[in-house]
C-alpha positions as CSV (number, residue, x, y, z in Angstrom):
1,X,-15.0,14.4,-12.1
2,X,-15.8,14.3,-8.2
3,X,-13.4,14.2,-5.7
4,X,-13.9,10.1,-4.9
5,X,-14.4,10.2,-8.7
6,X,-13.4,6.9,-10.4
7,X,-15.0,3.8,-9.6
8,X,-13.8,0.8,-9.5
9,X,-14.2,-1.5,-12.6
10,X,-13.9,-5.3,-11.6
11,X,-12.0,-7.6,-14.2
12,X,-11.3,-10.2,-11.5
13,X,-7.3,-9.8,-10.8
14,X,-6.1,-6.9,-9.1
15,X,-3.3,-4.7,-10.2
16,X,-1.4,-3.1,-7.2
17,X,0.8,-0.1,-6.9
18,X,4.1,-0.2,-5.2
19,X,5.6,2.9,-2.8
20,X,8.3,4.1,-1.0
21,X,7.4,4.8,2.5
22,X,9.2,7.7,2.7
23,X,10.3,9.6,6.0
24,X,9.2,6.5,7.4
25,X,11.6,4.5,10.0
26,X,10.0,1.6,10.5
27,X,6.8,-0.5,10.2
28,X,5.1,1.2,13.3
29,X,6.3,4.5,12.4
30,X,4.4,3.5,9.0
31,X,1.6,2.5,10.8
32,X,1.4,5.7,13.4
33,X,1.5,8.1,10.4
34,X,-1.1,6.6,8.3
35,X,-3.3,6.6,11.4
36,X,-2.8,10.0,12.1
37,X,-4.2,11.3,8.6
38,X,-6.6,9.2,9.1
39,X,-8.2,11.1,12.4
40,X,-8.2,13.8,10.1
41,X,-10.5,12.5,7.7
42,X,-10.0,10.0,4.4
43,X,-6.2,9.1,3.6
44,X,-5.1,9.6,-0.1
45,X,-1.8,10.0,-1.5
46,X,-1.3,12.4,-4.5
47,X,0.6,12.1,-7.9
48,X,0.7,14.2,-10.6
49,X,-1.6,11.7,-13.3
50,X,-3.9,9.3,-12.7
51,X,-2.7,5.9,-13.7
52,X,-3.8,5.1,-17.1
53,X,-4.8,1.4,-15.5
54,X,-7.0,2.7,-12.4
55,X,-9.8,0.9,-13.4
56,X,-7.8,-2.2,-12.6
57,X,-6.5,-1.1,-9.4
58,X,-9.0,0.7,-7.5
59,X,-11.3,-1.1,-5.4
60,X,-9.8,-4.5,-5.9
61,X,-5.9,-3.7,-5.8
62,X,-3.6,-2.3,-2.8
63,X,-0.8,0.2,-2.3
64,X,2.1,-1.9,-1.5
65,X,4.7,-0.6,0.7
66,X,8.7,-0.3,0.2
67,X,10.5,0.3,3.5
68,X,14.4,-0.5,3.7
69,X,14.1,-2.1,0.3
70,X,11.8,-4.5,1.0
71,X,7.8,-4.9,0.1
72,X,6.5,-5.0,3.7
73,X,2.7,-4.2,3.7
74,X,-0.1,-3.1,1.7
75,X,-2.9,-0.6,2.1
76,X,-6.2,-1.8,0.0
77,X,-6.6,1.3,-2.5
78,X,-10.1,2.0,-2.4
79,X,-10.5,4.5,-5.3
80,X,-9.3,7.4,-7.0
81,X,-10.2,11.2,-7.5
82,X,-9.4,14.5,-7.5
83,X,-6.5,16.8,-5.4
84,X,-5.7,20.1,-5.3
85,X,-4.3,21.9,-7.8
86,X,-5.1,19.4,-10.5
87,X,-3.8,16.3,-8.7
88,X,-4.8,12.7,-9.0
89,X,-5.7,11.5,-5.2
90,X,-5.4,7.6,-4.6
91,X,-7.7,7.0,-1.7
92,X,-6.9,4.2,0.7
93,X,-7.5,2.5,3.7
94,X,-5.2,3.4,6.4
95,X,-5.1,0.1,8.1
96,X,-1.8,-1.7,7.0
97,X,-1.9,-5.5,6.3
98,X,1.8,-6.6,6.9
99,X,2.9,-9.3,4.2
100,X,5.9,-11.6,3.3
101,X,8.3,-9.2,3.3
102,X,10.1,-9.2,-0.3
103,X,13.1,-7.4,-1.9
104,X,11.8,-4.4,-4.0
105,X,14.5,-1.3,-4.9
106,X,13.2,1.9,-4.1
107,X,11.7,3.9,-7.2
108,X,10.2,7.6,-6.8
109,X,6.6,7.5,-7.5
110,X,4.4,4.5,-7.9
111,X,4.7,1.8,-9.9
112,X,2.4,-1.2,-11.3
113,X,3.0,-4.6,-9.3
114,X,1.2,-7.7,-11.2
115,X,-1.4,-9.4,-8.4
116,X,1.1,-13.1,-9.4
117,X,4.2,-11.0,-8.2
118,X,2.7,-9.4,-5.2
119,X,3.5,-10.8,-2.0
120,X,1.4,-12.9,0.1
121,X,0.0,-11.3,3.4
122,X,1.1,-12.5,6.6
123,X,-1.0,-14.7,9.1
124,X,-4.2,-16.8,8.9
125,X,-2.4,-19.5,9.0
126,X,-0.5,-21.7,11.2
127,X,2.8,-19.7,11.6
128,X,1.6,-17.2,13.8
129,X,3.1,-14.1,12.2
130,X,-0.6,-12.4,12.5
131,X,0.5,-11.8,16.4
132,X,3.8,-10.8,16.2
133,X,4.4,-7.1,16.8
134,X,4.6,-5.3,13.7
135,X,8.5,-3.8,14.8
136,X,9.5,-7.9,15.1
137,X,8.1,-8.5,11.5
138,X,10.2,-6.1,10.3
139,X,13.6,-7.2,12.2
140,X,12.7,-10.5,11.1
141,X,11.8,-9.2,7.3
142,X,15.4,-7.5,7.4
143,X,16.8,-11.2,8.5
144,X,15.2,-13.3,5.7
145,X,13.8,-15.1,8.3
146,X,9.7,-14.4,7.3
């Protein structure tokens, strides 16, 4: 097993994952830390097993993010492999898309989240939520307001 190891297997819907963003403070601190990692070459997360479903998740699903109890953006999971010591890394692209925020209670780990109950992402269409600062999303998430 390499260490990008396990392609992705396309059935048409995605599975996602859902997260805690743990340590993190906000959307931006979210944001900061993922791009960090990322100057330092690929992003991955590691868990103990791979995910007996990661055929239907990598390439097609995303890691969805809980911050303050609340589902408030995704990273696309590109694939999975190998970590250290016998670990399962979940590769991912370190650009966050921010989406509707939506209630989620914090779990440790990761989770499956269905592609029906997954929230939509923000923007691309008239509401102009694509240009709002990703710290305002948040406040606005925390509201109910978005």
């Amino acid at each position: 097993m390499s260490r990008a190891g396990f392609a992705p297997k396309s059935s048409g819907v995605a599975l996602h994952l859902t997260k805690v963003a743990f340590g993190a403070t906000s959307i931006d601190h979210l944001a900061e830390r993922l791009a960090l990692r990322a100057a330092d070459g690929p992003v991955f997360l590691t868990t103990r097993y791979l995910p007996k479903r990661h055929e239907e998740v990598a390439g097609q699903g995303s890691l969805f993010w809980i911050l303050k109890h609340q589902l408030i953006a995704r990273s696309p999971i590109l694939s999975f492999g190998e970590a250290e010591g016998g670990r399962c890394a979940i590769h991912i692209d370190p650009a966050l898309v921010l989406v509707q925020a939506r209630p989620k209670r914090a779990h440790q780990g990761w989770r499956y989240l269905e592609a029906t109950d997954a929230p939509g992402d923000l923007g691309g269409d008239a509401s102009g939520a694509d240009v709002l600062p990703p710290s305002l999303l948040g406040k606005l998430a925390e509201l109910a307001l978005i």
